[in-house]
VEXKOLFI-922696 format. One record per residue: x, y, z of N, C-alpha, C, O in turn; residue number from 1; residue in three letters. Coordinates in nm, 4 decimals, decimal comma. Layout:
<atoms>
X / Y / Z / X / Y / Z / X / Y / Z / X / Y / Z / NUM / ALA
...
</atoms>
This chain:
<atoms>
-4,3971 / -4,0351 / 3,9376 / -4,3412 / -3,9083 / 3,8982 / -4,2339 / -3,9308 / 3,7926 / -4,1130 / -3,9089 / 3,8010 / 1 / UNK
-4,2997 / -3,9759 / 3,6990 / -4,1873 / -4,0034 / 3,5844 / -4,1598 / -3,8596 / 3,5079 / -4,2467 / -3,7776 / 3,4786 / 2 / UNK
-4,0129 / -3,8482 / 3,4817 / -4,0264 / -3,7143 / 3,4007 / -4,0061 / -3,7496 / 3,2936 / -3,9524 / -3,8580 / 3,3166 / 3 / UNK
-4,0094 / -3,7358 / 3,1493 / -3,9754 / -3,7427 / 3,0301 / -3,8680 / -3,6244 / 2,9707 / -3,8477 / -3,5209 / 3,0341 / 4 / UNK
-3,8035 / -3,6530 / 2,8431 / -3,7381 / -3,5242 / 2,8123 / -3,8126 / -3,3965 / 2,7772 / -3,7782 / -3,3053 / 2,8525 / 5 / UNK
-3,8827 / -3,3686 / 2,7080 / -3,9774 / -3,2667 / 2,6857 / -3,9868 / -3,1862 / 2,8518 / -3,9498 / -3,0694 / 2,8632 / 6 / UNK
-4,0418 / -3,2679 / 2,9763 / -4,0368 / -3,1874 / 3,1336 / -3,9061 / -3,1013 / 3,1546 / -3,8984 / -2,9845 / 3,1926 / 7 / UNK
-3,8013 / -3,1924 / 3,1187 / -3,6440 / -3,2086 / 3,1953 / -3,6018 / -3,0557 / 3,1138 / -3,5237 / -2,9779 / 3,1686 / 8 / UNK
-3,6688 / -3,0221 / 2,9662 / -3,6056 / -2,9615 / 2,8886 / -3,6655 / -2,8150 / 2,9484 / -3,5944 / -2,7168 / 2,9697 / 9 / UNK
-3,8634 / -2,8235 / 2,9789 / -3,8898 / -2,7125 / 3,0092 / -3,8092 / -2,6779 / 3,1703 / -3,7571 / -2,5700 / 3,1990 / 10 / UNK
-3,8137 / -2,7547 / 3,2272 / -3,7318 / -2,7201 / 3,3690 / -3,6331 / -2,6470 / 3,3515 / -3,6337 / -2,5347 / 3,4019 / 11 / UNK
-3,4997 / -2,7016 / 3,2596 / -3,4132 / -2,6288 / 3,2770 / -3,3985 / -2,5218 / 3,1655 / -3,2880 / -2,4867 / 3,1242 / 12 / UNK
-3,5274 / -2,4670 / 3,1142 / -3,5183 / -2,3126 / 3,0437 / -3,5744 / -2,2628 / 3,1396 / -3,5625 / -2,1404 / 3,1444 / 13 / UNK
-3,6541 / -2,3264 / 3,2502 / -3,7090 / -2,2059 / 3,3230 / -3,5740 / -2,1907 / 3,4338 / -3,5295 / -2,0762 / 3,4416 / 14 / UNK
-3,5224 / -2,2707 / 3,4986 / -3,3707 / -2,2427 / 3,5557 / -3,2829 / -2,1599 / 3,4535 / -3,1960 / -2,0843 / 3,4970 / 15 / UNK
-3,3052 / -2,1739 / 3,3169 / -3,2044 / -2,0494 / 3,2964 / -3,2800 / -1,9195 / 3,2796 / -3,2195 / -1,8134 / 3,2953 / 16 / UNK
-3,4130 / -1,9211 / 3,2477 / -3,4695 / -1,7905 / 3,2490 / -3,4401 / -1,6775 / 3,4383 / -3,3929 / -1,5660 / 3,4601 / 17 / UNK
-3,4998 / -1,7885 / 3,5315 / -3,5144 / -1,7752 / 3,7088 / -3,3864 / -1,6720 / 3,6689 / -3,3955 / -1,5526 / 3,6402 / 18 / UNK
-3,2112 / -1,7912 / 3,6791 / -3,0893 / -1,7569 / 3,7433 / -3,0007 / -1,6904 / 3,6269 / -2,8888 / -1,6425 / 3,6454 / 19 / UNK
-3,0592 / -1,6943 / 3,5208 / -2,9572 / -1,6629 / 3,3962 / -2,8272 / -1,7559 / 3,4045 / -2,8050 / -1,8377 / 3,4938 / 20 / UNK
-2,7354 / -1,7241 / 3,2804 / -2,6484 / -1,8192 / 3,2937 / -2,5131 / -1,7883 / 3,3426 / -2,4345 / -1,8779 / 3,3734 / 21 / UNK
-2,4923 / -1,6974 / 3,3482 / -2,3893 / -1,6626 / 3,4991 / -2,3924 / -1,7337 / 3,5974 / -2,3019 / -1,8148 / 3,6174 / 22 / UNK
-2,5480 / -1,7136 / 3,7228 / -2,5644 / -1,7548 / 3,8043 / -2,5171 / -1,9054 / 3,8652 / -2,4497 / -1,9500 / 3,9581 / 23 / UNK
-2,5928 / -1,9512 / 3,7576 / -2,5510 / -2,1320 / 3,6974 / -2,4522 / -2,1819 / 3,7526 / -2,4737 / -2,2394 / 3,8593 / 24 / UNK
-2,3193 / -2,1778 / 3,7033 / -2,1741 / -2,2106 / 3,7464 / -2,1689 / -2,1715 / 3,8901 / -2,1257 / -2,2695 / 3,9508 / 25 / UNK
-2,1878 / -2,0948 / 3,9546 / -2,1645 / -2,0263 / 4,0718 / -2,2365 / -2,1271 / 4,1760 / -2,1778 / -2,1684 / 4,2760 / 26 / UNK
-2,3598 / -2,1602 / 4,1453 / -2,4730 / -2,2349 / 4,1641 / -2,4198 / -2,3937 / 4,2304 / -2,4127 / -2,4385 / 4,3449 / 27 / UNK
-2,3858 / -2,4526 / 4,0830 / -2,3155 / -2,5576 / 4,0759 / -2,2002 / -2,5810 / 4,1524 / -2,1799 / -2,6862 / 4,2130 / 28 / UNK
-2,1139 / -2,4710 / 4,1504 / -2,0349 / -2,4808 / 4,2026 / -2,0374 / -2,4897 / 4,4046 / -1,9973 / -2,5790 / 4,4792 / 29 / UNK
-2,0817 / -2,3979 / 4,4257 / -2,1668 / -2,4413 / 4,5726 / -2,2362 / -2,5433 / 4,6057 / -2,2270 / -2,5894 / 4,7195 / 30 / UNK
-2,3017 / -2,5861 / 4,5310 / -2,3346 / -2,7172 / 4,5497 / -2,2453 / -2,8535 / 4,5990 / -2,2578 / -2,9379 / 4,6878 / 31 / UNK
-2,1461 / -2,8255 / 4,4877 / -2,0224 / -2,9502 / 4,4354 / -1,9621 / -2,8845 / 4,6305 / -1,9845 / -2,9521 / 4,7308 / 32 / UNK
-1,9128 / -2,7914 / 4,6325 / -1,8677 / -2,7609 / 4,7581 / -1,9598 / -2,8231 / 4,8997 / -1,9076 / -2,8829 / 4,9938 / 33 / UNK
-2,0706 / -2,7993 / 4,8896 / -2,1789 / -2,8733 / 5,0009 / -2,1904 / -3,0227 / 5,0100 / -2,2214 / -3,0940 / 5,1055 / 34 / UNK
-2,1599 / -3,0498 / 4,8956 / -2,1931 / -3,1946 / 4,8492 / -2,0292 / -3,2764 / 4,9708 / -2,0147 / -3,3448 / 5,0720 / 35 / UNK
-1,9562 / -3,2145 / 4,8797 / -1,8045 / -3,2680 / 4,9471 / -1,7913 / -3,2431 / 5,0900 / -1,7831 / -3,3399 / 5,1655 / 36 / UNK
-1,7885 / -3,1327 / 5,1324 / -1,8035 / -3,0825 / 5,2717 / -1,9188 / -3,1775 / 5,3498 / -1,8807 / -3,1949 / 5,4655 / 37 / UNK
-2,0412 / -3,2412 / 5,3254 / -2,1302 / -3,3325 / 5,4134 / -2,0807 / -3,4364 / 5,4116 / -2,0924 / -3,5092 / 5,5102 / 38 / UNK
-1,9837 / -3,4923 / 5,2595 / -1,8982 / -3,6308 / 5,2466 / -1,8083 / -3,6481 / 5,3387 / -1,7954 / -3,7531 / 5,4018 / 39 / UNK
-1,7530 / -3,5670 / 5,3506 / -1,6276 / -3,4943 / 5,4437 / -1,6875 / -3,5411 / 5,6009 / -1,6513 / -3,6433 / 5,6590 / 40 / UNK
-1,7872 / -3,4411 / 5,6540 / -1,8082 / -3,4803 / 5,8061 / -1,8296 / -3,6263 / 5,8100 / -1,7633 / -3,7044 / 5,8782 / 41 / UNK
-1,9375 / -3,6603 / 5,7233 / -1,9957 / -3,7700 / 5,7243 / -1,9384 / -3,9614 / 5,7489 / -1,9926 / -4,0683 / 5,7770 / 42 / UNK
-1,7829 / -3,9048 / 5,7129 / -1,6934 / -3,9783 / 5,6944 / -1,5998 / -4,0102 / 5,8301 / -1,5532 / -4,1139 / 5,8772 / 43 / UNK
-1,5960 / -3,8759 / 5,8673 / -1,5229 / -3,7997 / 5,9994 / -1,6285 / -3,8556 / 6,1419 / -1,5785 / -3,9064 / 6,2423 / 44 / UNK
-1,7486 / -3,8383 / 6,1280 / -1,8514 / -3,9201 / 6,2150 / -1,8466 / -4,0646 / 6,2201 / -1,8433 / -4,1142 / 6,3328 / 45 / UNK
-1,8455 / -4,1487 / 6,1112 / -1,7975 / -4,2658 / 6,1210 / -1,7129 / -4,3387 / 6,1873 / -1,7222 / -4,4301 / 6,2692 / 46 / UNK
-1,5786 / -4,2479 / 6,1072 / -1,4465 / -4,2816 / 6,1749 / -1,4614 / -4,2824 / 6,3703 / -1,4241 / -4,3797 / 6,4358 / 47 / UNK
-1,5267 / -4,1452 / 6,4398 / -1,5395 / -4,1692 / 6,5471 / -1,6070 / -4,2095 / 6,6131 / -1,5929 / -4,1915 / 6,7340 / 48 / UNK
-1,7266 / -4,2934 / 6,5535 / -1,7963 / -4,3919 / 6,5897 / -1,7156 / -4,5482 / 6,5821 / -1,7064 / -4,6346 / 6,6693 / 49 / UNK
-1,6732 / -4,5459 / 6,4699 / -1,6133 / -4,6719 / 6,4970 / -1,4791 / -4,6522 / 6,6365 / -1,4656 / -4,7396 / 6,7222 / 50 / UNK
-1,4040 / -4,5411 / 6,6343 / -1,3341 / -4,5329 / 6,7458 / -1,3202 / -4,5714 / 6,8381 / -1,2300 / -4,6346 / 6,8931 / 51 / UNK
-1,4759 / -4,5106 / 6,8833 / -1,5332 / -4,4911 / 6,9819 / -1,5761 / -4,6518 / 7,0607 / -1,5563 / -4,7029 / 7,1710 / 52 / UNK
-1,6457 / -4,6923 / 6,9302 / -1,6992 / -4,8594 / 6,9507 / -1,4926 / -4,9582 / 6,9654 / -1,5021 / -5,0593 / 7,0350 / 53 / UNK
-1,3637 / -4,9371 / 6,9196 / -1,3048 / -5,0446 / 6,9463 / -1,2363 / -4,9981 / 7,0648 / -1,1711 / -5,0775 / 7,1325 / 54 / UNK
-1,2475 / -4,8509 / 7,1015 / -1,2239 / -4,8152 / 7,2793 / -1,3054 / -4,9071 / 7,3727 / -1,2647 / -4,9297 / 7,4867 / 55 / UNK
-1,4057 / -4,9535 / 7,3316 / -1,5327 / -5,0273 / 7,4329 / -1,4944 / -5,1531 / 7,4624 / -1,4929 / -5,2121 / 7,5704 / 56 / UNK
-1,4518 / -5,2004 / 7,3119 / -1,4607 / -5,3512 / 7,3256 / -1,3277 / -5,4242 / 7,3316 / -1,3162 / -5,5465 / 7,3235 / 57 / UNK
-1,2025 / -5,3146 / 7,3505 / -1,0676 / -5,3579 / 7,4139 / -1,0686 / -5,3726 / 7,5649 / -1,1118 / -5,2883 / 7,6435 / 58 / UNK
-1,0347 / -5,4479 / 7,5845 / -1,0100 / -5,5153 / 7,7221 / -0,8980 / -5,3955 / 7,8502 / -0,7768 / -5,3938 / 7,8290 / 59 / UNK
-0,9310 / -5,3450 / 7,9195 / -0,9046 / -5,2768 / 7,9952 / -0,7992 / -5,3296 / 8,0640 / -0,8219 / -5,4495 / 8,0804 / 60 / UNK
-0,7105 / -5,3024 / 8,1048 / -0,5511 / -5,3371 / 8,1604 / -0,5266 / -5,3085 / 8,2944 / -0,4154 / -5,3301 / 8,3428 / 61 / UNK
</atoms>
């Protein structure tokens, strides 16, 4: 599935024909917000996995 420029170019006239160019920014911008926000949990899950794992493997008193 190789695209070339000529594909890349019709794609995004038909994305601006679909959303017009208003839409666009708004678009993007939700995105950039979704993008950060899954970075965000994703990071936050870690952290309490690893937590979770050096609660286990400390020696109980």
């Amino acid at each position: 599935m190789n695209l070339g420029m000529p594909e890349i170019i019709v794609i995004c006239i038909a994305v601006l024909v679909l959303f017009g160019a208003k839409k666009i920014p708004e678009f993007a911008s939700g995105l950039g917000k979704g993008i950060r926000e899954f970075k965000r949990a994703m990071s936050s899950t870690e952290e309490e996995i690893k937590k979770s794992i050096n609660e286990d493997v400390k020696p109980k008193e």
